[in-house]
N, C-alpha and C positions, 0 to 999 in steps of 0.2 A: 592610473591603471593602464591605459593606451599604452603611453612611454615605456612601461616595464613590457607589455606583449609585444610594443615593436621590438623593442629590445634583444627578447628573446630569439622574436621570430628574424630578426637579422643575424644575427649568433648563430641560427639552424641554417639559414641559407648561405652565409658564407662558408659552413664546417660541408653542406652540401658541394658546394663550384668545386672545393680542391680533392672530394670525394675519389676522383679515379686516381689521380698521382698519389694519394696518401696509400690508397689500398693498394697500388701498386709497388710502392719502396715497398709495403710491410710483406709483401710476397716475393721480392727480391731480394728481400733481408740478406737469406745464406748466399745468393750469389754475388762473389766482389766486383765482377766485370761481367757482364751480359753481353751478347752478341759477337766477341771474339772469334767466335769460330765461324758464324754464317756473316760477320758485320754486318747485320742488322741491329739500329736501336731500337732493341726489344722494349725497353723502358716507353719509349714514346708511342711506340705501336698498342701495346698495352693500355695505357692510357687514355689515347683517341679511344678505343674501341669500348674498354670500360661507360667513358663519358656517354658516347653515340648509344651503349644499351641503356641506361637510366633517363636518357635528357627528356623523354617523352614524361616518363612519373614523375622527375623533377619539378617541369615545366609543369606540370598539374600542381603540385604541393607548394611550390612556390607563390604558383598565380591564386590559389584556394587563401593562404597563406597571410598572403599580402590584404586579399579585397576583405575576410577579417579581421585583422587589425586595422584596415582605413576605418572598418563601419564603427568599432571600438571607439575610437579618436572621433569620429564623427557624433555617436551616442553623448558623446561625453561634452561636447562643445554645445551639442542640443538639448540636455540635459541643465548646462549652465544658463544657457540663455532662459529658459523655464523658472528656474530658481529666480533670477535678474527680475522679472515677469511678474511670482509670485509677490516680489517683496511690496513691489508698489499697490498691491491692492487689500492689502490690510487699511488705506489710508480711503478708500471709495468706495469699499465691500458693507461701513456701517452708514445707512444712511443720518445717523443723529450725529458723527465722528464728523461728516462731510457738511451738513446746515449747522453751519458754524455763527455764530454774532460777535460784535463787538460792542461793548459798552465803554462810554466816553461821559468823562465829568468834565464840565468845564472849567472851574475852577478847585485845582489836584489841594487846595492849601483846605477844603473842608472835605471831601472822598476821592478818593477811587474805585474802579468798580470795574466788572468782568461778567461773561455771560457764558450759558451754557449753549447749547443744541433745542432746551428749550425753552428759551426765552423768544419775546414776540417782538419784532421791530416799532418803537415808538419812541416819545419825546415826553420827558416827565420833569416837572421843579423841584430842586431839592433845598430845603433849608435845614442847617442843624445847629439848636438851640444849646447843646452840650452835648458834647463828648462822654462816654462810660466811663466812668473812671474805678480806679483799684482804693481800698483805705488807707490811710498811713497815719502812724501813730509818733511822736517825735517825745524823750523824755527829759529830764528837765538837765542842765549840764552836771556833768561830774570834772574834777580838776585831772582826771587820764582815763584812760579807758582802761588802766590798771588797779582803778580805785573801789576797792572794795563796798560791794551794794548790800548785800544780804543772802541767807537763806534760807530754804521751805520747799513751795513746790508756787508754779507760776501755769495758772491756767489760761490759755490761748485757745480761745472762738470764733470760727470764721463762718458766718451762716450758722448751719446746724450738725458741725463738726468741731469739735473741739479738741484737746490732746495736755495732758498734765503733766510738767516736765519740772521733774527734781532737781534743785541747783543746791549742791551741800558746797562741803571749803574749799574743794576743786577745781570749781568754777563757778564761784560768788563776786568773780569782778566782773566789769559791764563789758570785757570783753568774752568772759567766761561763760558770760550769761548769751549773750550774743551768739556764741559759738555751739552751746548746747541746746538753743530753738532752732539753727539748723540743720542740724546732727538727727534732730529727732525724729524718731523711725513712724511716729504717728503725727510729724507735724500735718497741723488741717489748711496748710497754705499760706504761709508768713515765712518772710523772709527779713534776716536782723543784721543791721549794719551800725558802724558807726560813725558817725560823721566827730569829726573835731574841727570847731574854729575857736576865736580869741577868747570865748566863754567857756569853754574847755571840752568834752565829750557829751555826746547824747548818742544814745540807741533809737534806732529807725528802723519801728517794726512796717513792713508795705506788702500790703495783701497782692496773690499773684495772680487771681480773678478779679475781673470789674464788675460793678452792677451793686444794686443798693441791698441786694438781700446776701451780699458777700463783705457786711460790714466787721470789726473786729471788737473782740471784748477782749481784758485782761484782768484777772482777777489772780488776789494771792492769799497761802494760806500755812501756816506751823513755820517753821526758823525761828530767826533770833527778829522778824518782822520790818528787816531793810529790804527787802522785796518789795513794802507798802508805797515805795517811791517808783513804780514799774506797773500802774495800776491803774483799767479804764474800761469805767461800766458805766455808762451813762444813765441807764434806769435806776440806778443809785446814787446819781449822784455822788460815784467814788471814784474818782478819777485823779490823777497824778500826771498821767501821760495826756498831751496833746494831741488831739485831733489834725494835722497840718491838710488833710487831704480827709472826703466823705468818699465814704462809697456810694456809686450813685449812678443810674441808668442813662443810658444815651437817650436825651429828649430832638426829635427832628423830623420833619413835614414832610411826605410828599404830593404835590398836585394840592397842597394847602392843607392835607388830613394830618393829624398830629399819628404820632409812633414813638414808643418806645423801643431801647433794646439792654438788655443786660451785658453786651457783649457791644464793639466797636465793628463787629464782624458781624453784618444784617444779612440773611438766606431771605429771610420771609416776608421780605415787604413789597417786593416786584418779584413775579416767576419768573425764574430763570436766570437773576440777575441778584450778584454779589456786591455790597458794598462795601468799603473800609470807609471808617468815618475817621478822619484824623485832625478837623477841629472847628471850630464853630465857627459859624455864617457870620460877616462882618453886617451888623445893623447902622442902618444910615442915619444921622442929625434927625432928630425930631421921629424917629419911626419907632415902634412900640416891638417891631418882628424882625428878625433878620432875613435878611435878602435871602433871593433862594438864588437858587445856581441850576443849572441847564443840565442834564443827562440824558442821552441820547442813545441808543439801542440800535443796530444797524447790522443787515446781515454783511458777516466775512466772508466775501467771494475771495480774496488773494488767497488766502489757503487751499481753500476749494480749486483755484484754476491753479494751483501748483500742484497740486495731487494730480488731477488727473492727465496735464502736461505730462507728469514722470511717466503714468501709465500708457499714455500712448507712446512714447521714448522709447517704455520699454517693449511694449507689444510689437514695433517696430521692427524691433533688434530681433524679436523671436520670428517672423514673419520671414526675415531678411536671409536669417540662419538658415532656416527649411528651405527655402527657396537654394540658395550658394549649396546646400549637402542634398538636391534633390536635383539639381539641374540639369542640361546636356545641351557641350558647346559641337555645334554643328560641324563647325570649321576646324577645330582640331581632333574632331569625333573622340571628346572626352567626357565620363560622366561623371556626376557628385557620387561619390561615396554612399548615399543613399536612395538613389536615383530609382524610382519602381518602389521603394521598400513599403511594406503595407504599413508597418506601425507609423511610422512616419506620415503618410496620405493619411489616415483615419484619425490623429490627432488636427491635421489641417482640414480636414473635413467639418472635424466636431466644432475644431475652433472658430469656422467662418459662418457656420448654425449658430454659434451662441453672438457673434457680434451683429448676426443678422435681426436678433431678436429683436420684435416689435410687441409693446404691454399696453394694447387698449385699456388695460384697468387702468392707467393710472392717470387721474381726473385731472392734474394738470396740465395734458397736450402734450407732454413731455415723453415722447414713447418710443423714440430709437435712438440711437446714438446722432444718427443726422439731425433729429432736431438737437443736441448742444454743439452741432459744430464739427464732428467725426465722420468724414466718409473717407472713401476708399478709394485712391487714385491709382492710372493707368498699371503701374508697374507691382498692383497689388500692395503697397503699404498704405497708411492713414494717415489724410490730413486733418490739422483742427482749423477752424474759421475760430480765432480767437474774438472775432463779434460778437459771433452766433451764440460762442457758450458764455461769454460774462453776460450779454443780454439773459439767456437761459439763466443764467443764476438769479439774477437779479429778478427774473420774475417770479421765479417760483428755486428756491435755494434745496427745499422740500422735492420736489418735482426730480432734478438732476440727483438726488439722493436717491430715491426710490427707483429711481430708474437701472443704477448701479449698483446699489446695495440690498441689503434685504432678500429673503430666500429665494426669489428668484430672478434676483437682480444681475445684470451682465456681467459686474465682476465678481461674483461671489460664485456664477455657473465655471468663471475660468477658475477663479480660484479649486474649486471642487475638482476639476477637467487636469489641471496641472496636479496635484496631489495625488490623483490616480496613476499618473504618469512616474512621478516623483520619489513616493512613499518608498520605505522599504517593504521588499517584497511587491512594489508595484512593476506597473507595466515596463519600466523601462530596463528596471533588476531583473527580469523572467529573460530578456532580449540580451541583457551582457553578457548572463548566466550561460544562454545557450551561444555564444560567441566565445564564451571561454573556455566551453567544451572541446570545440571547433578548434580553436587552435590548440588544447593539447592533442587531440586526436590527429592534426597534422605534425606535430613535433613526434608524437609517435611513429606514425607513415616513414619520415623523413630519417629514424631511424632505423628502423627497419630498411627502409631503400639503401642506406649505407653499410648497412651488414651484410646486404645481397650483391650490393655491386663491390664490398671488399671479397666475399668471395669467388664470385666473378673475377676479378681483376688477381685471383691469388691462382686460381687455374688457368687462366689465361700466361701467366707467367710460366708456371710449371711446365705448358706446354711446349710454350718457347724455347727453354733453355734446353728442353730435350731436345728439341729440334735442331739447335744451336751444339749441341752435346754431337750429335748422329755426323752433323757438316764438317765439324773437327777432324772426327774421326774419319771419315771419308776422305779427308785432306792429307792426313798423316799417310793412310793407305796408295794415295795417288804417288807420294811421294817416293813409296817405299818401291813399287812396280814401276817405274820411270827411271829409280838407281838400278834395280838390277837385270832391267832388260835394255836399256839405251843408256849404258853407264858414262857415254860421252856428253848426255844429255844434262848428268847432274850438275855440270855447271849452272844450267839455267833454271835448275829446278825451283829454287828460292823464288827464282823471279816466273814461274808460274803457277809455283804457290799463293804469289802475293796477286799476282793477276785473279787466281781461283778465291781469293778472300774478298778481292775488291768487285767481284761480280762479272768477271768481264773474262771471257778465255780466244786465243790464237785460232786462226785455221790457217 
């Protein structure tokens, strides 16, 4: 926006500089030669004089003009750094975001695991007796997987969902069959493959939940009864298909307590803290339990001190900004483009209130920015004692959260403080708004000034040339009273006609 108003407003002030010569030709227009009769150059006389009556209004509209579009350009650079500002404190504005933990297994070959914001720093044993596992069912071989099985209808139960899938001459071979339990628009979670080795094809039905109440039945019923080779209900002891896999719940300790889980994926057995189980505790010669393995819970300061690094980086930059668009250098008696400006003072006002802020409520000690490490050095920006703040974190992770975040936490008041500034139709929009007034209102002036000094500079002309018109004439008349009263004189008359044009006469 800046770049288009200087734009513009350079385009008005150079069409301004050449304002008297232009009004000037266009008032000379009918005349082919000026000044012939008096030799004077009417053209440049014209022009100074033009110039000398406008340069006062000029010099306003220029100079009004100019300090306009600097504040424009200026706004706009203060405006960026604001944004810069805003972006870092999404990351210290939530205090659960900022007390962050890490969770550590020692041994990754039986879990992994992760934590939240609210999990508790501690040291726990884990052993896992078995892994959750899915069911799978494996059928007996067929000589291809184009080998005609049968058909009817084949019932598939996984838990307490089941789904009845028609297999007619379509798709009555074991890969037909295969291909229509996955097709199925109610299947209850099996998936059919088929494997071939030297014994020929089999179908491998394998549940896609783990845990023991996600086991599988297959029951079949009407065709021509080759389906009955696809068939596994173990409370009837009717079964055709093999078991190769139970379905079957994760069994594993922690701190020595037993736990199940239907799932490999445990939320509920430590707050705050995720496990993946991915396989079982190795038991040692002669022990009856498998070893347990180490997990360790620990608050994440590296996050935390890289957050609020960014945000002092970038508080900095906006600190810096104000300062460079508010300044005044004594020695070249030049000032910032925003120098005095109220909007400007009353965002640095509010902003040095909010980092001054100190929160006796909050019970860990933790209650201004100097206690983690932030104060304010000579030249008005912030340092960090990166000591101060990993000590601060590390004591209390809780403490530098709350201090930052939360409703009336230091970065959530800037946050608030910037969005006023920022928003549309905020404070900063109202200040362009009436900045872009301002400069049409001078592009107006500026036209108008050029319409008054072209016709200024067109009477101005008019004047002249009469003037210029009358010296002619008077010229011609010298000449005529010279031949016929000193007729020996007309020899030289030429030559004090040319004397009378050149400004200059004999005695």
């Amino acid at each position: 926006m800046s770049s288009a108003v200087s734009g513009t407003t350079s385009s008005t002030a150079s069409t301004a500089s050449s304002t008297a010569s232009t009004a000037s030709s266009a008032a000379s227009a009918a005349i082919t030669s000026t000044g012939i009769g008096s030799g004077l150059n009417i053209s440049a006389i014209v022009s100074a004089l033009t110039t000398a009556d406008g340069a006062a209004q000029q010099s306003q509209i220029t100079a009004e003009e100019t300090a306009a579009d600097s504040q424009v350009s200026a706004f706009g650079t203060f405006a960026s750094s604001l944004d810069s500002l805003q972006t870092t404190l999404a990351a210290i504005e939530t205090p659960s975001t900022l007390a962050g933990f890490d969770a550590t297994v020692a041994d990754k070959t039986v879990a992994t695991a992760s934590a939240s914001s609210s999990a508790v720093a501690g040291t726990y044993s884990l052993a896992v007796s078995n892994i959750a596992t899915a069911a799978t069912l494996t059928s007996g071989a067929f000589a291809t997987s184009a080998t005609t099985v049968g058909t009817g209808t084949l019932t598939i139960a996984v838990g307490g969902t089941s789904a009845a899938i028609s297999i007619d001459s379509t798709d009555n071979t074991l890969a037909g069959i295969a291909s229509a339990i996955n097709g199925a628009t109610n299947n209850p979670g099996v998936t059919a493959s088929i494997i071939t080795t030297s014994a020929g094809s089999r179908l491998v039905l394998s549940g896609t939940s783990t845990g023991a109440a996600n086991a599988i039945t297959v029951t079949e019923a009407g065709g021509d009864g080759g389906l009955s080779s696809l068939v596994y209900d173990p409370t009837n002891t009717d079964s055709t298909l093999t078991q190769t896999t139970a379905a079957a719940d994760a069994n594993f300790s922690i701190n020595g307590y037993g736990a199940t889980s239907a799932s490999n994926v445990v939320t509920s057995a430590i707050s705050g803290v995720t496990l993946n189980l991915v396989g079982a505790s190795a038991t040692a010669a002669g022990a009856t339990t498998p070893t347990a393995t180490t997990l360790t819970v620990t608050p994440d300061t590296t996050s935390a001190q890289t957050a609020i690094a960014a945000f002092v980086t970038a508080l900095n930059s906006t600190v810096t900004s104000i300062q460079t668009l508010t300044a005044y250098n004594p020695t070249t008696e030049t000032a910032g483009a925003l120098q005095g400006n109220a909007t400007i003072e009353a965002f640095q006002n509010q902003l040095e209130n909010i980092l001054d802020t100190v929160n006796p409520v909050n019970s860990t000690g933790i209650q201004s920015l100097s206690d983690i490490g932030i104060t304010a050095n000579t030249s008005g920006t912030y340092d960090t004692s990166t000591t101060t703040l990993a000590s601060a974190l590390s004591a209390s992770l809780s403490g530098v959260g709350n201090l930052l975040g939360g409703t009336n936490g230091i970065a959530s008041q800037i946050d608030a403080l910037v969005t006023q500034y920022t928003q549309a139709g905020g404070v900063l929009a109202t200040v362009n708004d009436g900045l872009q007034t301002n400069l049409t209102n001078y592009a107006t002036q500026q036209t108008q000034l050029n319409a008054m000094l072209a016709t200024y500079s067109a009477t101005l002309t008019t004047q002249y040339n009469a003037m210029d018109t009358a010296v002619a004439a008077l010229k011609e008349t010298q000449t005529y009273l010279t031949a016929e009263f000193n007729p020996s004189s007309s020899s030289s008359s030429s030559s004090s006609s040319s004397n009378l044009s050149s400004g200059t006469t004999s005695t």
